[in-house]
C-alpha positions as a printed NumPy array, in Angstrom:
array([[ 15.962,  15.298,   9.988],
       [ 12.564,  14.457,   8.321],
       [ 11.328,  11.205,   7.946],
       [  9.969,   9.234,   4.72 ],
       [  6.133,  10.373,   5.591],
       [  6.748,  13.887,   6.517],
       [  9.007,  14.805,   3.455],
       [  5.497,  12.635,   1.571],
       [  2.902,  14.347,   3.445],
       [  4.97 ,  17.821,   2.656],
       [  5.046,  17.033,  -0.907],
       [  1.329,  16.331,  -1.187],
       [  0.662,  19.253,   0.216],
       [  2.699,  20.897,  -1.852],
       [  0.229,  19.022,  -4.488],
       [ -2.588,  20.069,  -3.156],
       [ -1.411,  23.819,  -3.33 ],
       [ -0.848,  24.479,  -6.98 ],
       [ -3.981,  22.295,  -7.529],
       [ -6.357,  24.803,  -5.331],
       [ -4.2  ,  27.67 ,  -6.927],
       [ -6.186,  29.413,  -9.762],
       [ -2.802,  29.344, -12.045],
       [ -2.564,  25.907, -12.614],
       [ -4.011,  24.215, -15.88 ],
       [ -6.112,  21.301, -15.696],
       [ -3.98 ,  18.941, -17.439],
       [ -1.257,  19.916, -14.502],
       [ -4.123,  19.544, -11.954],
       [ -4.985,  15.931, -13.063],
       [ -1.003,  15.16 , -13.292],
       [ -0.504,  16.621,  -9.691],
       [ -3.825,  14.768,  -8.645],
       [ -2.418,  11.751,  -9.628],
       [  0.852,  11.965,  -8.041],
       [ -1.377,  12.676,  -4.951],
       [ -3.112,   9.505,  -5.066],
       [  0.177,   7.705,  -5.305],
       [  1.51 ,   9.951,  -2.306],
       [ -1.575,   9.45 ,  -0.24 ],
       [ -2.026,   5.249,  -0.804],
       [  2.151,   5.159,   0.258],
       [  1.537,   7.519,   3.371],
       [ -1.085,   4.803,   4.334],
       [  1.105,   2.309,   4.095],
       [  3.457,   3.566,   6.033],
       [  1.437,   4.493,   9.151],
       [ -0.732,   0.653,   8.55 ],
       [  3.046,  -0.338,   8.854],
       [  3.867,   1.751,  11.837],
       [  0.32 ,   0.459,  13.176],
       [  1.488,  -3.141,  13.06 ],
       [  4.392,  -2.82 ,  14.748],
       [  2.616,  -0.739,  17.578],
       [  0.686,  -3.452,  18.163],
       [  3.019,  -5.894,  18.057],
       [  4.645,  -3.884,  20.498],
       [  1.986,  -3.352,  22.947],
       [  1.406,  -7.424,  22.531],
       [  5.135,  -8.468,  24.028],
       [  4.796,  -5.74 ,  26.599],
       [  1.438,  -7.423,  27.765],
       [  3.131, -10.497,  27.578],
       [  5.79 ,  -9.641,  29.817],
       [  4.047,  -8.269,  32.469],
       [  1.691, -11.412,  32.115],
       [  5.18 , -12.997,  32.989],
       [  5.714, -10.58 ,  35.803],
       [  2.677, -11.655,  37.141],
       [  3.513, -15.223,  36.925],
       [  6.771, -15.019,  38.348],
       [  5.666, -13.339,  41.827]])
């Protein structure tokens, strides 16, 4: 099963498709272009999200080996 930013990132490309395509008018191009720029700014957030808790992560897994350390 997909998750949230794949079925996003599929849908702006979808986006950027029709936009490229020579059949699309340019008041659909701007309306698709915008619903990019929405799709693009909450794919970002997602993966600064995913970032954070990476690091987060990496921070209690350095801390516990610290410990490890410690306890030898």
């Amino acid at each position: 099963m997909k998750n949230n930013l794949e079925l996003k990132l599929e849908e702006l490309n979808e986006y950027v498709a029709i936009i490229n395509s020579n059949d699309t008018s340019l008041e659909k191009s701007i309306e698709l272009y915008e619903k990019s720029v929405v799709l693009a700014k909450e794919c970002y957030d997602i993966l600064l999200s995913a970032n954070g808790k990476i690091q987060e992560l990496s921070k209690q897994l350095e801390n516990t080996i610290t410990d490890l350390k410690d306890f030898e």
